[in-house]
Structure formats: C-alpha cells, structure tokens
C-alpha positions in Angstrom: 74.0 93.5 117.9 73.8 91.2 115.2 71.3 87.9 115.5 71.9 84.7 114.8 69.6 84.7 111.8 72.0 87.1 110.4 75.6 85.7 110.8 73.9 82.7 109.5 72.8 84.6 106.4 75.7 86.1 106.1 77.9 82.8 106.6 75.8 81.5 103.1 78.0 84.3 101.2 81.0 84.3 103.0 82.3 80.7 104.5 84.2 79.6 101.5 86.1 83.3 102.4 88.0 81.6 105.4 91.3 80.0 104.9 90.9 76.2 104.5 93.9 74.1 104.4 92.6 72.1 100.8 92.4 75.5 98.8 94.8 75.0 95.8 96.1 78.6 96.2 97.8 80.7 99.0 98.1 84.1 98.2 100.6 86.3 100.3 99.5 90.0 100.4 102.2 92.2 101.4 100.8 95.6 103.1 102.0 98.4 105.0 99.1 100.1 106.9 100.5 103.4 106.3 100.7 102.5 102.9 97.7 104.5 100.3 97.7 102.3 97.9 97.6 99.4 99.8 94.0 100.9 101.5 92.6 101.4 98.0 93.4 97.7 96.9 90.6 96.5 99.3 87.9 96.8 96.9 89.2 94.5 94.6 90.5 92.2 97.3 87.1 91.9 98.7 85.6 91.1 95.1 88.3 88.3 94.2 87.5 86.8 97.7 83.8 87.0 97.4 83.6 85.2 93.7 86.9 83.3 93.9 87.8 82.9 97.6 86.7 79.1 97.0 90.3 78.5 95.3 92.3 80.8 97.8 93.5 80.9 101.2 94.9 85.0 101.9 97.4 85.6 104.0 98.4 89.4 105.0 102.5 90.0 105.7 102.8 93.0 107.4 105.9 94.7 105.7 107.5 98.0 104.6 108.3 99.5 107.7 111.6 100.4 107.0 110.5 102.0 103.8 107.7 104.0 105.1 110.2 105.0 108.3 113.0 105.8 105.8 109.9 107.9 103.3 108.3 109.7 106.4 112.1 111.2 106.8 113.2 111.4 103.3 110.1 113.5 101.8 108.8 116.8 102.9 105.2 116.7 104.5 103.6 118.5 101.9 105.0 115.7 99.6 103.3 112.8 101.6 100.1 115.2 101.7 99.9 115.7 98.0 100.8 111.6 97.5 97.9 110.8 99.3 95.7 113.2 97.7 96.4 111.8 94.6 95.9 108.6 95.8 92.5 109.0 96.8 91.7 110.7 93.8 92.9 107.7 91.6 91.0 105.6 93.1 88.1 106.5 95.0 89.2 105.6 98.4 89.3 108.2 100.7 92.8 109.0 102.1 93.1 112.6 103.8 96.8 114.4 103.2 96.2 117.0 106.2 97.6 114.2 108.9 101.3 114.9 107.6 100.7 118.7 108.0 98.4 118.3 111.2 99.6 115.3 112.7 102.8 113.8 111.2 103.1 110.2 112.4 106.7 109.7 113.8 106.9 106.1 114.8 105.4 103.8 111.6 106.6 100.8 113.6 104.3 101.3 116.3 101.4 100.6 114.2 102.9 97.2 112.8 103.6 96.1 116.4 99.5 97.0 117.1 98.3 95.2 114.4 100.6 91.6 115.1 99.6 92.3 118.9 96.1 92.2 117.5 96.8 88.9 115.7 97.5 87.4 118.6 94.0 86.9 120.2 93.1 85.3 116.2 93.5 86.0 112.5 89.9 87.2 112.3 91.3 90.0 115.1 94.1 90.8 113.1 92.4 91.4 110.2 89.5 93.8 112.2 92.3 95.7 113.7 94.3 96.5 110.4 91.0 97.3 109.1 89.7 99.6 111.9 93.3 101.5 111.7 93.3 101.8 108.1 90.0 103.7 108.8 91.2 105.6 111.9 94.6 106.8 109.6 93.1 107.6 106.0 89.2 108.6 107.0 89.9 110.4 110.0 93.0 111.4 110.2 94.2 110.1 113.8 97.8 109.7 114.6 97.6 105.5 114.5 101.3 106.0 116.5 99.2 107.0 119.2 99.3 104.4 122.0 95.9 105.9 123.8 94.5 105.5 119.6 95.3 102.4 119.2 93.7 101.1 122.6 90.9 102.5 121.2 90.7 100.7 118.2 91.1 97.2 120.4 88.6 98.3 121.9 86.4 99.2 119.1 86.9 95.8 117.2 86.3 93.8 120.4 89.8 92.9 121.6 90.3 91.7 125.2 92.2 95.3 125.9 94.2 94.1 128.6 95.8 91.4 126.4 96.1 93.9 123.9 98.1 96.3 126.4 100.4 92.9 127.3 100.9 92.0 123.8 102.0 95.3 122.6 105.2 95.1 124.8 105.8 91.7 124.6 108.2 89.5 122.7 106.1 87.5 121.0 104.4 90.4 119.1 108.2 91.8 117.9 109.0 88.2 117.0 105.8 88.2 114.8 106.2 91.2 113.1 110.0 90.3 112.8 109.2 87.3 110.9 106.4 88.8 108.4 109.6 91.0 107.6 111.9 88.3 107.4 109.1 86.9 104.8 109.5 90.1 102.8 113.5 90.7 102.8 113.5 86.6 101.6 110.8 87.1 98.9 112.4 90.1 97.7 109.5 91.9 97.9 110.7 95.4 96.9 107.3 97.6 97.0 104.0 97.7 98.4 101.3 96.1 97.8 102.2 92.9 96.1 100.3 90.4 95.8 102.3 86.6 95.5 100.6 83.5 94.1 101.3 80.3 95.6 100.0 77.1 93.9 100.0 73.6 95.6 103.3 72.8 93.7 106.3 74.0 96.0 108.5 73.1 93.1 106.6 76.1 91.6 108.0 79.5 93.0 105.8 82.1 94.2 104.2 85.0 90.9 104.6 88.2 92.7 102.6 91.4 90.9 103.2 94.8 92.3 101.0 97.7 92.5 97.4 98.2 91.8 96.5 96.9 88.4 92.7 96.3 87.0 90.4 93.3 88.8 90.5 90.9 85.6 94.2 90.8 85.6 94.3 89.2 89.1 91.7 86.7 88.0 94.0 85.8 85.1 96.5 84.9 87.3 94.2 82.7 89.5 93.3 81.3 85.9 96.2 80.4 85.0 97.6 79.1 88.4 94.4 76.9 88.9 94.6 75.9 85.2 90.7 75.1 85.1 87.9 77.2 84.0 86.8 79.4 86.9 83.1 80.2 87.7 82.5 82.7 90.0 80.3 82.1 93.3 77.2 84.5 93.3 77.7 87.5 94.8 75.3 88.2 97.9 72.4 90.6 98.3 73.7 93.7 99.0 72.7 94.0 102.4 74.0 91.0 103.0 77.2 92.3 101.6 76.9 95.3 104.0 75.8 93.3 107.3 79.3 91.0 106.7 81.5 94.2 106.6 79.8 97.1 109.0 81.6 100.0 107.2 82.4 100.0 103.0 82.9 102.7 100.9 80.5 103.6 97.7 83.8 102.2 95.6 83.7 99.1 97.4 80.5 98.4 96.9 81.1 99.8 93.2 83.8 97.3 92.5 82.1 94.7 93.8 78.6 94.6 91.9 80.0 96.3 88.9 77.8 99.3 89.2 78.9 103.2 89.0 79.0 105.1 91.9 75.8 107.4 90.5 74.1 104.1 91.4 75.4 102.7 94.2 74.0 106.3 95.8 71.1 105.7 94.6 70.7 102.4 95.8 71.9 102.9 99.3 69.6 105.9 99.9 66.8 103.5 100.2 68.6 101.8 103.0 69.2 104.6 104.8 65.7 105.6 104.5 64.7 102.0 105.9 67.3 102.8 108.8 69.6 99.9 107.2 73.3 102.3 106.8 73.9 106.0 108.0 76.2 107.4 105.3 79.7 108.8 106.4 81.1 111.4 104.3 84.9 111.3 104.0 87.3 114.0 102.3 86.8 111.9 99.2 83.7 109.4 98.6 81.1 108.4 100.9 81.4 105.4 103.6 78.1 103.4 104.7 78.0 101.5 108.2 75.5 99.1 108.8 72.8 99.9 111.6 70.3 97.7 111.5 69.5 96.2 114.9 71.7 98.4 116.3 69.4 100.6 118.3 
C-alpha cells in the first residue's frame, strides 16, 4: 500500500511527466508489445521523460500487428527465439526466446485489443497494462494471447475486471486499436519503434527516427525542435525513482543515473537489506520491485 506521504513525494519528481496540453512537443511512440526492441527502449524513454518530460506530452500508438502476425508466420521459431536472445543481449533487457519454442503466441492481435481495452478505463491504465504484459511476455514467458493471462494482468494493475472482460469484445476497443493503426498506415510508419516529433507548428510535419539509437541523439532532436537551451530537471532519489515505478530493471536504473550496472548492484543491495526491493532475476539482468510498506 503506498501512503499519501509517498505519492506526494513521488509527484515532486514526476508531475511535469503527465501530458499537459501547453507542452511545446507531442511525441508519437509507435510500439508493438510483442515487439523486443520496443521493450528495451523503455530505459531511455523513462530518462528523456524524467529530465525533459517538461517540454513533452508522449503518446503510445499501438501498431505493427500485421507485421508481427505476418513475422510470427514467416520465420521459423528458433528464428524468433534466437532474435530475442540477441535482443536482450544488446541491450540488457531481459527478453526470454523459449516462449516461441514452449509457448508460440498465435494470435498477436489479441494482445493489442487487451491493451486499448485497458485504455479505456484511463491513459494511466493503458500505460500499466502494456507495461505489466511486456513483463508477463519477455520476463516470464506467458502466452500474453491467453485470454485467462491477460485477466490476470487487469487484475494485477488494478483494472475494474468486469469492464475489462466487456471492453475486450466490444466495438469501441476494435475502433481504438483500428485508429492507432490507421495513425501508422497514414504516417508511413514502416518499422517498430519509432519515435515521431511533433512541434507546436502544424505547418511543420512530424521527424520520425526508427530503431534504438543512443539517449543524446533523442535529446538532440528535442534540441532542435524546442530551439532553446534545454536544462534538465533533477533526477529523483533513487528510491523515489523505485517507489514511482514498482518493478525496473538494473539497466533502467543504469540508464537513468548514468551509473554501470556493477554499481547499480551495489547500491540496490542496501535496499534490499533495509527491506526497500526484493530482486528478481530474469534470464538476462536483474529486476527490483519495490516492497516497502508492503507487508
């Protein structure tokens, strides 16, 4: 249970993170939540939004389910198994191969549907539920097709389950994800992730970049699109940082206070002594969940 004290704490760090309608920038992040690559862009999307979310609303566009139906077909499991592997061992986030050998997921489009049934019930849902499945599929290995798996994450991120059951069959959810892929045919948008930059000009059109690329080029881009010198807001303490998010890898944390991963353990041994995190080892790296007042 987390205190009042705390979510005010946190909200000292984290309130210029929400969407506000006067930012200068809109950035349109184009995911698939089968997608590897888009799971290990979260450390650096959680470091732009921590020191630069001040100038930038995020938006997430749920897209390439056509492409990840018409890949899941195309390539040979072991191909998808080794893809991932690779994957995680780019870049430190843990994705686990063994689901397209153990537990092939058949029906991409299922897991699309669950996430824009999610968004029904609130952005901030939304975004918990892509987040909780993303952990389910690349740190555990569940079958996020799974209608009985993804009940469970609804009911995991606090989702009123019923609604949640509703939505998942209903019109309004298709029409959602429908438009977010409407949104990507229109853009063009070709591959995933990409990330496209929207500046208060509509004149100006969107700057779309591809793929995973280094955290200083994306603050370039804000640079440039803002066309001001950019300070960034202080980073909070970390368990601050932990309380906000529950459950971060050692690379997130890494990315975010610029610190190797040698210290990061180091650091967050002391909080598990204190009975702060328990530490969940994946496949590859190590995942912390906050505990504190949780007993």
């Amino acid at each position: 249970m987390v205190t009042n004290r705390e979510k005010k704490d946190t909200s000292l760090f984290f309130s210029h993170c929400s969407g506000h309608p006067k930012k200068p920038l809109e950035i349109y992040m184009f995911v698939d939540p089968l997608c590897p690559e888009c799971w290990a862009l979260e450390p650096i999307i959680k470091k732009l939004q921590i020191e630069y979310g001040r100038f930038f609303t995020l938006r997430h566009i749920i897209s390439g389910n056509l492409a990840t139906l018409n890949i899941t077909k195309r390539k040979r499991p072991e191909k998808l198994a080794q893809a991932w592997e690779q994957t995680a061992g780019r870049t430190g986030m843990s994705c686990d191969g063994d689901i397209w050998l153990k537990n092939p997921i058949a029906t991409p489009y299922t897991a699309s549907l669950a996430i824009k049934s999610a968004e029904l019930q609130g952005r901030r849902a939304g975004l918990l539920y892509l987040r909780k499945l993303q952990e389910q599929l690349f740190i555990e290995s569940q079958n996020v097709s799974d209608k009985t798996m993804l009940i469970n994450i609804a009911e995991q991120v606090g989702l009123d389950v019923e609604e949640f059951k509703k939505d998942l069959h209903s019109q309004s959810s298709a029409k959602a994800l429908q438009c977010d892929l409407k949104i990507t045919s229109e853009m063009e948008v070709q591959e995933i992730p990409t990330l496209a930059f929207f500046s208060e000009d509509v004149e100006e059109l969107g700057l779309k970049i591809t793929g995973l690329y280094s955290y200083e080029l994306y603050v370039q881009v804000l640079q440039e699109l803002i066309g001001d010198t950019m300070k960034p807001s202080h980073t909070p303490p970390l368990e601050i940082f932990l309380q906000h998010y529950q459950f971060v890898s050692s690379t997130e944390i890494a990315t975010v206070y610029n610190k190797t991963l040698a210290e990061v353990e180091k650091e967050l041994k002391k909080l598990v002594l204190s009975q702060t995190v328990e530490r969940i080892q994946a496949k590859y790296g190590t995942f912390w969940r906050y505990i504190k007042n949780h007993y």
